[in-house]
N, C-alpha and C positions, 0 to 999 in steps of 0.2 A: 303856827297852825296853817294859815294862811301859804304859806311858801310849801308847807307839805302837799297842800293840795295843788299848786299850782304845779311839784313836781310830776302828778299823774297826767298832764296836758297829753304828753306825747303817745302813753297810753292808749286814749281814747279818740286822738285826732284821727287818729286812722279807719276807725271802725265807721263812721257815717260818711267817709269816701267812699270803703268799698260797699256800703250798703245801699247809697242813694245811687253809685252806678249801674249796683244790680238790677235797682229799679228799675231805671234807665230802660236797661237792656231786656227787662221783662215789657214793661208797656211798650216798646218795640218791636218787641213778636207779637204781641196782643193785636197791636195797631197791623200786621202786616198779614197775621192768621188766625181771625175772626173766630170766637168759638173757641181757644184754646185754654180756655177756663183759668185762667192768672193774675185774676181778679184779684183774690185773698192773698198768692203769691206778692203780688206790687204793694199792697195796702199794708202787708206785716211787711214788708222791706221797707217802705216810709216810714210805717212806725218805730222800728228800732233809728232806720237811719236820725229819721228827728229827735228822738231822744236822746241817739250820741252826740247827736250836733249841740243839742242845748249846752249837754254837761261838758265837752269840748269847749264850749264859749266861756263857760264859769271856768272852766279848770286854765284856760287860756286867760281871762283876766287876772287870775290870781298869779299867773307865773310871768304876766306883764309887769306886774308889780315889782321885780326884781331889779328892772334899771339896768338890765342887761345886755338890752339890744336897744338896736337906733330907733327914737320913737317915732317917726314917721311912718316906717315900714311896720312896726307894731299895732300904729293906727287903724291902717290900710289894712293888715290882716284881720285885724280883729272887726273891724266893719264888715269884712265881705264873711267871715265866718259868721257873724249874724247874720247879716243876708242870708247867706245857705238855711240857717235853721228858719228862719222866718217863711223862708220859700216854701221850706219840705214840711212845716206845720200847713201851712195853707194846703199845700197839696194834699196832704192826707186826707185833712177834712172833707174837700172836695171831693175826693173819690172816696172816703167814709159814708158821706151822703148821698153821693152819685151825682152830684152838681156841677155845671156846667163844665160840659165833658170835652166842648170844644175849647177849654182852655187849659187842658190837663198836656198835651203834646208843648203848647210855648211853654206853659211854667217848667216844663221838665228840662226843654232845653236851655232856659233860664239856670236851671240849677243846676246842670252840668257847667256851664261855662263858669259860674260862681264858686264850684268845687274845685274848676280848674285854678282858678285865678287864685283863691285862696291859698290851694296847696300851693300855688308857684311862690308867692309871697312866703308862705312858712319854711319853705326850703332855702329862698333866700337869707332868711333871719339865723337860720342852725347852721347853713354849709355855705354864704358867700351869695352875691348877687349874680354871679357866672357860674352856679353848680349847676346849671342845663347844657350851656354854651362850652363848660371848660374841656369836655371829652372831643368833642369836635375841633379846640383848638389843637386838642393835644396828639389830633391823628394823625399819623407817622412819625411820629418824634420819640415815640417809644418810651418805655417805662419811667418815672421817675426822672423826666426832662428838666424840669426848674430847680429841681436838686442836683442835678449833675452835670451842668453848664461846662463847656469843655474850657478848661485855661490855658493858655498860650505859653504865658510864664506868671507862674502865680508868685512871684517876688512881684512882678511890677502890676499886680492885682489891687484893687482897692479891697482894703481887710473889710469895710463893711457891706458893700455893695454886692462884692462877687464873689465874698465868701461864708459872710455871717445871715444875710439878708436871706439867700435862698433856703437855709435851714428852718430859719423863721416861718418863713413863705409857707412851704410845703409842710411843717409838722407843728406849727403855731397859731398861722391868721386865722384858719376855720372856727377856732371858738375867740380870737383874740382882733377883731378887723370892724370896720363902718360900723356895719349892720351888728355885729354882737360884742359886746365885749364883757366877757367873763370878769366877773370877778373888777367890774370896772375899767380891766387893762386891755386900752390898743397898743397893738406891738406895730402896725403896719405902716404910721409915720415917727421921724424920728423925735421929734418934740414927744408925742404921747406915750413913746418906750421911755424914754427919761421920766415923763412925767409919775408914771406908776398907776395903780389903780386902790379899789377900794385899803387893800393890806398895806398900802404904800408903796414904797419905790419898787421900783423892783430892780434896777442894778444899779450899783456905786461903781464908779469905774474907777479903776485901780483896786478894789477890793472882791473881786469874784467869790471868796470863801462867806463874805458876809451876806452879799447881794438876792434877794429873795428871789430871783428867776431862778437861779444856780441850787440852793435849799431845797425848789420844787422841784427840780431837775432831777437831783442826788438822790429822790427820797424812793422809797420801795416801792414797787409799781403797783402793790395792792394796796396803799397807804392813798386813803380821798383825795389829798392833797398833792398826789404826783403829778406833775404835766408832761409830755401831754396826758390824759386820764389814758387808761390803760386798754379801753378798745379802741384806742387809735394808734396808729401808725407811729411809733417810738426811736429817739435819738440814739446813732450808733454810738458807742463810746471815742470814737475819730469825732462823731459832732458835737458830743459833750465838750473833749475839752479842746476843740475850739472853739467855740462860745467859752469856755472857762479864760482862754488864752485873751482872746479878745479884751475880755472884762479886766481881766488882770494888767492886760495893756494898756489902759484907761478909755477903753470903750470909745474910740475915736473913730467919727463917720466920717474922716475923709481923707486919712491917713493909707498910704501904698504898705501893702502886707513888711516890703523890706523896711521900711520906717519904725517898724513894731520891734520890740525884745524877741527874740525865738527860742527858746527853751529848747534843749535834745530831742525832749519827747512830743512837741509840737510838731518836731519838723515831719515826720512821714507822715502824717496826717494832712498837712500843705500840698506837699511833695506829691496825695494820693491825689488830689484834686487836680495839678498840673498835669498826672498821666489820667486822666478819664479820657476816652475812648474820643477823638476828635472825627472818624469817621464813623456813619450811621451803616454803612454794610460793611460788615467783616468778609476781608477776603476767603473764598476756598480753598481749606487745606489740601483737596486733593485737585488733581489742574481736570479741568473741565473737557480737555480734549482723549477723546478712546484711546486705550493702548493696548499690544497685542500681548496676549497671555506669555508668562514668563515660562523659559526653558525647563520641562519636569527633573529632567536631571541636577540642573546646576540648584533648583532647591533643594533636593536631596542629598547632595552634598555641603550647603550651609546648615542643614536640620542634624546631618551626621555630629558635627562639631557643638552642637547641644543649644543653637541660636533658636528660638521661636521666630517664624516667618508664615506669615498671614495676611490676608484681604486685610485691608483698612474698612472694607464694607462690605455688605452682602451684594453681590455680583458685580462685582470691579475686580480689574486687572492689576491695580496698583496695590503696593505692599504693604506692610511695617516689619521692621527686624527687631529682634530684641534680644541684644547679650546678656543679660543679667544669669541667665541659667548658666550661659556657655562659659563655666570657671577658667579651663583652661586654653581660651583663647585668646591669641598675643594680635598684636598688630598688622604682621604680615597675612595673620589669614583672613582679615578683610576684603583681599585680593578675590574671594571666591562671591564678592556683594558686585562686579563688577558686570558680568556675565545679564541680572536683572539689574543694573541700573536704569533703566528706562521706567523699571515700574516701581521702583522702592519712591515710598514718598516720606517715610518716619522711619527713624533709626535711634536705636536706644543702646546706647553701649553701656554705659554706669560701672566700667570695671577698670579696677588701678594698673591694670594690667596694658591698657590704651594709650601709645603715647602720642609723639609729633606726627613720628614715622608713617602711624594710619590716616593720620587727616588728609596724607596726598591720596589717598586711595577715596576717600567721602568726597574729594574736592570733583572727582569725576562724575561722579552721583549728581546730576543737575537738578534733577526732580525733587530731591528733597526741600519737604517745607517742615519741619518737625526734625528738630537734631537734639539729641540727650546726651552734650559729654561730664555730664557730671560724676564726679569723686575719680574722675581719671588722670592720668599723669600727662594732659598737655600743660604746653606754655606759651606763651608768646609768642617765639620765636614758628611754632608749628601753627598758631591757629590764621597766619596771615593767608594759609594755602585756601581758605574756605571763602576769599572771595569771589570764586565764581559758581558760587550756592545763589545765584541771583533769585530763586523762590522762597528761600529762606524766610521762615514767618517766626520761628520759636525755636529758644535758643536756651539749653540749659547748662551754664557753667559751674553750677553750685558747687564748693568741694575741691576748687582748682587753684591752680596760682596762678591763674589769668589777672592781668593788671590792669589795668584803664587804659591805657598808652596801648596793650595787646588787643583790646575790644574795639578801640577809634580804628585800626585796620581794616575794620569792616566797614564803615561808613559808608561805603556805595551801595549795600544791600539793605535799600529802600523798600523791600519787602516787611522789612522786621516789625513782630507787633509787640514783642514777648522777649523781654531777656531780664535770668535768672540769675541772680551773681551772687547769692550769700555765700560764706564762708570759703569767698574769696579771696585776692589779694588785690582787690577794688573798692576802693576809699570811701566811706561817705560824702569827705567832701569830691570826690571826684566827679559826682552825680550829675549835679549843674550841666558840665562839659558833655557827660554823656548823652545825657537828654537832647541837649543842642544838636548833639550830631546823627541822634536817632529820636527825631518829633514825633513819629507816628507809633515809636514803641512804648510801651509800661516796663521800665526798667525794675524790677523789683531788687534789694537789697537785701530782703530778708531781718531779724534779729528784731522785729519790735517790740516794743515796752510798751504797757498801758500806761498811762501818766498816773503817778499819786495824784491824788488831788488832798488840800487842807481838809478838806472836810470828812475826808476815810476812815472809818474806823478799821483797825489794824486787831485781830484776835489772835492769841496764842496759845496754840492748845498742848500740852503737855502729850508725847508721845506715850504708849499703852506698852508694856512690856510685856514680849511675850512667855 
C-alpha cells in the first residue's frame, strides 16, 4: 500500500512547482503595478501550490522508503521539499490575513530558491548528479557520443572498458548509478555489477543464458520487467549480444577484446564499432569550388542513350549520371561523360554490361566523389585505372569479382569514407588488412546474421494451403 502511494510522488511533485512559481510571478506584477487586483489570483495559487507541496512531501516519504536511491541526497530532498511546503503554508496565511506584507516579497524569494534547490536535487536522484551539466558537456560532440567512442583497432580494445562499459553508461546508469539504484542494482563500479541487487546477481560470467541482466534484456519491451523500461532509450540488437558475448566470455574487466572467443556472429558487431566515424565533419560530396555550366548539347546526347543526368542539387553546376535505365549501353559509350567531366560528381552505372574497358574513361572524371560499380563486369585488373579519382568518398562494388589484393590498389585515395563489397570476391577475413589500409573508411561487407541467442524461442508455423 504504502509503495503504491509513494509511486504517485512524481505525479504530484510537479504541480506545487509550477504553481508556487506562478505565484511568484503574480505578486511580481502586483508589486511592480499597483491596483492590478491579483490578490485572490496569488492567494488561490499558494493554496493549491501548498497543498501539492504537503502531499508531494507524503507521497515523497513513502517512495523514500523503497531503498532506491542514495540516502543522503533523499535526505537533502526531502528536507528542502518540507521547507517549500512549510514556506508556502506560512505564506498563505499571511496574505489570507493580510499580515505583515513587508515580508510577503523575502518569504517568496525564500521559496523560489527552495523550489529551485529541491527540484535540482530530485532530478539528481531520477536522472544522475550531472542531468543539468551533461548537455553542456556534450556540446559539439554530437549525438550519442559515449556510445559511440571511435576505436582505432577494436582487437586491441579493452572488451570492458571500450566496449561493454559505454552501453552500460548510456542505456543503464540513469536508473542503475550513486544516487539511484533500481531494484538495489549499481552497474557503474565493477565490484557492484558483480555484486547484484535486490533479485540477486545479476551476471554469472560464462553463463550469459542464465545471468538476470541478459533475462531482463531478452524480455518483451511491454513486460514490467524489461530493462531498460520501455520509455527509454533501448538496446540495439548489435548491443544485446555483445553484452551476451561478453558474459558468455566470462565477463572479464580487463581482458583485450582479441583475448576473448569471437563467435562469426559477434564479429560485425565488433567490426561496427572499429568503423564508427573517427572524424566529427563529414567531408562535401560536392567540391565547394563554382563550376561552369555543362555543354547543352553533349547532355543531350548522353540523355539520347537513355542515362538520367541531373543537378546533384538545386542550383549547382555539378551532375550525377545514372545508367540503370540506359540497358543498352556498353563501355565505349562512356566516352560521351567525358565532354562534362568537370561537372559530373556521382555516377551510377549498376549494369553487367560495364567492364575494365570503361573504368579508363571514369579514371578521367576527377571530380567524382560518389562511384556505383555494382553488379558490373569489372575486375581487378581494370579497377587499378581509378586511382587518380583522388576525391573519391563512396565506393560501391557490391555484385563483383573485385578481390582484396584488386581494392589495396587504391590505398592512396585517402578521400574514402564508404566502401561497399558484399557479394564480392572479398574475404571476411581479408577485412583486417582492408581496414588498415582505408582508416577513415566504413568498409561494409554486407551478409549479416542476427545472433541466436540460448534463450530464443524459435516458432513453427505450418504453411496455409491455398
Amino acid at each position: 500500500m504504502f509503495s503504491l502511494i509513494g509511486h504517485f510522488h512524481p505525479v504530484f511533485v510537479h504541480l506545487p512547482i509550477g504553481i508556487l512559481l506562478l505565484a511568484a510571478v503574480l505578486q511580481f506584477i502586483e508589486k511592480r503595478k499597483p491596483g492590478s487586483n491579483l490578490e485572490q489570483a496569488i492567494t488561490i495559487s499558494l493554496l493549491i501550490g501548498m497543498i501539492s507541496a504537503v502531499i508531494s512531501c507524503i507521497t515523497g516519504y513513502f517512495l523514500s522508503r523503497s531503498d532506491d536511491y542514495d540516502e543522503q541526497l533523499v535526505s537533502q530532498h526531502q528536507w528542502m521539499g518540507i521547507g517549500v511546503a512549510v514556506v508556502a503554508i506560512i505564506l498563505y496565511f499571511l496574505r489570507k490575513r493580510n499580515r505583515a506584507p513587508r515580508w510577503h516579497g523575502p518569504l517568496m524569494l525564500v521559496l523560489i530558491v527552495l523550489v529551485s534547490i529541491t527540484g535540482h536535487i530530485g532530478g539528481s536522484l531520477t536522472h544522475g548528479s550531472d542531468y543539468l551539466t551533461r548537455p553542456f558537456a556534450d556540446l559539439g560532440n554530437g549525438p550519442d557520443t559515449a556510445a559511440r567512442v571511435a576505436i582505432a583497432n577494436v582487437q586491441e580494445a579493452a572488451a570492458y572498458k571500450d566496449v561493454i562499459q559505454p552501453l552500460l553508461q548510456t542505456k543503464c546508469y540513469s536508473c542503475h548509478n550513486k544516487n539511484k539504484q533500481k531494484g538495489g542494482l549499481r552497474m557503474d563500479e565493477q565490484a557492484l555489477l558483480l555484486k547484484g541487487g535486490k533479485n540477486g546477481v545479476a551476471l554469472l560470467p560464462g553463463k550469459a543464458a542464465e545471468s538476470e541482466l541478459m533475462k531482463r534484456l531478452l524480455l518483451p519491451r511491454e513486460n514490467e520487467d524489461h530493462m531498460p523500461p520501455k520509455e527509454k532509450p533501448q538496446l540495439t540488437e548489435s548491443e544485446i549480444a555483445l553484452i551476451h558475448w561478453w558474459i558468455a566470455s566470462g565477463a572479464s574487466f580487463d581482458k583485450k577484446v582479441k583475448e576473448l572467443e569471437q563467435p562469426a556472429a559477434v564479429k560485425p558487431a565488433l567490426l561496427a564499432l572499429q568503423n564508427t566515424t573517427t572524424e566529427k565533419k563529414a567531408l562535401p560530396e560536392i567540391p565547394a569550388e563554382p563550376v561552369s555550366r555543362a555543354d547543352d548539347s553533349a547532355l543531350k546526347r548522353i540523355r539520347e542513350l537513355g542515362v538520367v543526368i541531373l543537378p546533384v542539387s538545386q542550383n549547382s553546376n555539378y551532375l550525377s549520371a545514372n545508367f540503370i535505365t540506359a540497358v543498352n549501353a556498353r563501355g565505349k559509350d562512356l566516352q560521351l561523360l567525358l565532354p562534362v567531366k568537370k561537372q559530373l560528381v556521382w555516377l551510377k552505372l549498376s549494369n553487367p554490361a560495364i567492364n575494365d574497358s570503361a573504368l579508363a574513361t571514369i579514371a578521367q572524371c576527377n571530380n567524382i566523389t560518389r562511384l556505383q560499380l555494382d553488379h558490373t563486369a569489372i575486375t581487378d585488373a581494370g579497377l587499378q585505372q581509378l586511382k587518380s579519382l583522388k576525391q573519391l568518398q563512396y565506393l560501391n562494388l557490391v555484385g563483383t569479382k573485385i578481390t582484396a589484393a584488386g581494392l589495396l590498389q587504391l590505398k592512396g585515395l585517402d578521400q574514402l569514407q564508404s566502401i561497399y563489397c558484399y557479394q564480392s570476391a572479398i574475404k571476411k577475413e581479408d577485412l583486417a588488412a582492408l581496414q588498415q589500409a582505408f582508416p577513415k573508411a566504413k568498409i561494409d561487407p554486407g551478409g549479416y546474421e542476427v545472433p541466436i541467442l540460448a534463450t530464443d524461442t524459435t516458432e513453427v508455423k505450418q504453411a496455409v494451403q491455398p
